[in-house]
Every structure is written in structure tokens, then in C-alpha cells.
C-alpha positions as CSV (number, residue, x, y, z in Angstrom):
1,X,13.4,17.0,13.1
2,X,13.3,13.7,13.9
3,X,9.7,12.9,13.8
4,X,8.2,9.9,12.8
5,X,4.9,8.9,11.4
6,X,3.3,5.4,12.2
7,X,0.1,5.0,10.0
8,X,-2.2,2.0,10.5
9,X,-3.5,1.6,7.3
10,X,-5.1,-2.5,8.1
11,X,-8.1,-0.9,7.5
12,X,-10.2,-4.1,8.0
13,X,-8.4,-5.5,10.6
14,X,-6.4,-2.3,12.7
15,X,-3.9,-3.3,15.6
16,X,-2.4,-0.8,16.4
17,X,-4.5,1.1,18.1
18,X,-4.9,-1.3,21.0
19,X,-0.7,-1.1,21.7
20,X,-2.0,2.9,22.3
21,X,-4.8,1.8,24.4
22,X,-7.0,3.5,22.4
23,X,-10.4,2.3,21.2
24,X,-11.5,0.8,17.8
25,X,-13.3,3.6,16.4
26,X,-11.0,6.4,17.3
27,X,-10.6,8.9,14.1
28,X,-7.7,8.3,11.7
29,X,-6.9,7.3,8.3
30,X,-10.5,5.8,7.2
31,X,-11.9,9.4,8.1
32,X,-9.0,11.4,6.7
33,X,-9.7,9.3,3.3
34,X,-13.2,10.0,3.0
35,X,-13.0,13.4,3.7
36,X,-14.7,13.6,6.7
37,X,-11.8,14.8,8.9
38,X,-8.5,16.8,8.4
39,X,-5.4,14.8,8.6
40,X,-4.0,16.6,11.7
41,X,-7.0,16.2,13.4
42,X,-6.6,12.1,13.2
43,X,-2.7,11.9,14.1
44,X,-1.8,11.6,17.6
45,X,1.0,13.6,17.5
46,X,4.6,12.4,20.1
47,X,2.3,9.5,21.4
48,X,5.9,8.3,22.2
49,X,9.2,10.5,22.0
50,X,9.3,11.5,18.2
51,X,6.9,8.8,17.3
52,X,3.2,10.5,16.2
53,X,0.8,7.5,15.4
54,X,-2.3,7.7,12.7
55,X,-4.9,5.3,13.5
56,X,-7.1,3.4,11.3
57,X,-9.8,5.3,12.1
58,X,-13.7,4.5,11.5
59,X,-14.5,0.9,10.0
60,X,-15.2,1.8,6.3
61,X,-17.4,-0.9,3.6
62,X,-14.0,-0.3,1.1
63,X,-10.7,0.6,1.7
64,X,-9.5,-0.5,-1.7
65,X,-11.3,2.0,-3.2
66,X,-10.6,4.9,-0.7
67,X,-6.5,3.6,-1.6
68,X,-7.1,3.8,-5.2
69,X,-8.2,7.6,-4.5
70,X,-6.0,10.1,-4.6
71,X,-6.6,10.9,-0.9
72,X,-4.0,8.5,-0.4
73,X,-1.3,9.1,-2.2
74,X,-1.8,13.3,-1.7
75,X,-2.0,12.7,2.3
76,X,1.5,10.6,1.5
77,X,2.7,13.6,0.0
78,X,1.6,16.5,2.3
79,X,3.3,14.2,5.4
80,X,6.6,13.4,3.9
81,X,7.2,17.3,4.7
82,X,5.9,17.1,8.2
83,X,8.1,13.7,8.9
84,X,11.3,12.8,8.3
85,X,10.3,8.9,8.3
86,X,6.8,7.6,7.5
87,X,6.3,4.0,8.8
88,X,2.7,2.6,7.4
89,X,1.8,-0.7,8.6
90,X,-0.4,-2.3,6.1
91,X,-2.8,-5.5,5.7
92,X,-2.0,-9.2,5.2
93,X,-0.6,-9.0,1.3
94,X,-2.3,-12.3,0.3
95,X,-5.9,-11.5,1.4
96,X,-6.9,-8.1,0.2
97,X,-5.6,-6.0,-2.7
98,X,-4.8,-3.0,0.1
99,X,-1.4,-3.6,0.2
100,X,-0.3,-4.2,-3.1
101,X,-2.4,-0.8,-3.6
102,X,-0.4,0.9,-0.7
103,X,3.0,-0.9,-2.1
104,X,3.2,1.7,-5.1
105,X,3.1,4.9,-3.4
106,X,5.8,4.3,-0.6
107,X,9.7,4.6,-1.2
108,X,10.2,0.5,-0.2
109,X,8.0,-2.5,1.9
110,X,9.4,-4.4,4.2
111,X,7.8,-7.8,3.4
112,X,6.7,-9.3,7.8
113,X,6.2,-13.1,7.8
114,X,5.9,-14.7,11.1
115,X,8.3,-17.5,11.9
116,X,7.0,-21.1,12.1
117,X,3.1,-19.3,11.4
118,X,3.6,-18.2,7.3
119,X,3.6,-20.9,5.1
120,X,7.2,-20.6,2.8
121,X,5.1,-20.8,-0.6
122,X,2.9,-18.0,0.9
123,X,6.1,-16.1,1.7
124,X,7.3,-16.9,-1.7
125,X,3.6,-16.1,-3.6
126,X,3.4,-12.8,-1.3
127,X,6.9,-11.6,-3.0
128,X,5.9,-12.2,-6.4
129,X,3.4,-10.4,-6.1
130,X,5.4,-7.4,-5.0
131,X,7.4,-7.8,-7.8
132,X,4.8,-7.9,-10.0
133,X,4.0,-4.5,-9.3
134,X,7.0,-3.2,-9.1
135,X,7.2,-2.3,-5.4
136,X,10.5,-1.5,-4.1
137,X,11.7,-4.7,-1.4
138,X,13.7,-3.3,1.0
139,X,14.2,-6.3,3.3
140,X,12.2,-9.2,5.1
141,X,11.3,-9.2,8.8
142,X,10.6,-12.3,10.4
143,X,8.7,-12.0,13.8
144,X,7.6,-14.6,16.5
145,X,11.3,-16.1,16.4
146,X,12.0,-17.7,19.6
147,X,15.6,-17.5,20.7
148,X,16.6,-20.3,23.3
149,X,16.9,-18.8,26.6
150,X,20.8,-18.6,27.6
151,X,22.0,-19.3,31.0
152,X,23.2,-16.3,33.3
153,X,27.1,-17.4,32.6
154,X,26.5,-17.1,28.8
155,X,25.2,-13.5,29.1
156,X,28.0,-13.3,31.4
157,X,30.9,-14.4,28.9
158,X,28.8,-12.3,26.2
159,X,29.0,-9.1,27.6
160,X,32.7,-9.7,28.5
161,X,33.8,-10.7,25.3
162,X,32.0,-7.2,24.0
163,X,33.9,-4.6,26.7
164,X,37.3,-6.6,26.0
């Protein structure tokens, strides 16, 4: 009730386990695929409130092929009953074919490009190819946005103009 699932599927190039403080080559998602682990035993279940985290797990030589299995798309299936959301942060779309492999078997992708960083026409090339498969674009998030700092009588009049 409530529960989310956070799976880091970048399996070349994982983040999110440091935000955890957890090392590199903790189990998760790359074991679970290749059958060497069970898929509770690599989720950190309520890591933070609801929020149970999946880690990339050990490095693996090819995670478009362990994608491509049907590992993935069963593991997908047994969790959707376990979690009421499923959040699964995948790889840069451009370099590898992970993502567009991971775009078919979730309900939408949220397309991240970060602001002043991602080239438009790589923004641009990285939605075709979502559409090109089909994949279900729920929305763009654009990160790294700096917001000019206000002074402390702007906040002021903000939050006024809010309780009136």
C-alpha cells in the first residue's frame, strides 16, 4: 500500500547506489537477471519511507542481452503486484540500445535531458527514437535548471500572496 520500487537498471554506468551510500558491487538487478540471486534478495526494501530501491547489482559483459531475456520483463511482472509504482531509471537513450530495450516493457518513459548540457537535436534524435518503438512518452524532465536566487522580500511577498 503505497510502496514504491526504484530499480537502477544503468547497468554500465549505475548511480544510484552511491545516493544509498552503498558500494558498486552490491547485488541487484544484474544478479537477479542472470539468475544468480532471487529478486527479494537484491531489493533494499523501505530504504526511505515507502521507497524500496533495486540496485544495479554486479558489473555484467551484456546487459542488452540479459534485457532482451525474459528475466526482465517477468521480474517486471512479478513486482507490479508487490508495488503500487515501479520507477526504473535507465541508461543514456543515445549510447546503448538498453533503454529503448527497457522502453517496451514499462507503462510510459519519462524522456531526462539536462538543461544547458543535452544538445536539442540529441533531445530531438533521442524522441524519435522512442517513437520509433512505440514507447509510451509520458512527459520530459529537464534537470540542472538553475533558477536565479530571489531576494528575502520576494519570498516574502510570495508566500503572502499564497495565504491571502
Amino acid at each position: 500500500a503505497g510502496e514504491t520500487l526504484l530499480i537502477d537498471a544503468d547497468l554500465r554506468l549505475p548511480t544510484v547506489h552511491k545516493h544509498f551510500g552503498q558500494p558498486r558491487v552490491t547485488a541487484g538487478l544484474a544478479d537477479y537477471l542472470s539468475g544468480e540471486r532471487d529478486y527479494n534478495e537484491v531489493i533494499l526494501h523501505r530504504a526511505v519511507g515507502g521507497l524500496s530501491v533495486m540496485f544495479a547489482g554486479n558489473p555484467t559483459v551484456s546487459p542488452s542481452l540479459l534485457f532482451r531475456s525474459n528475466a526482465m520483463s517477468n521480474l517486471i511482472e512479478l513486482l507490479k503486484d508487490e508495488y503500487d509504482h515501479i520507477i526504473i531509471d535507465g541508461p543514456p537513450l543515445i549510447q546503448v540500445a538498453d533503454a529503448l530495450l527497457l522502453s517496451k516493457l514499462v507503462d510510459g518513459v519519462a524522456l531526462v535531458v539536462r538543461s544547458g548540457k543535452t544538445p536539442r537535436p540529441v533531445a530531438q534524435s533521442a524522441l524519435q527514437q522512442l517513437k520509433q518503438v512505440n514507447a509510451n512518452v509520458v512527459g520530459t524532465i529537464l534537470n540542472g535548471v538553475e533558477v536565479p536566487r530571489r531576494s528575502r522580500n520576494d519570498e516574502y511577498y510570495y508566500y503572502m500572496s499564497q495565504v491571502e
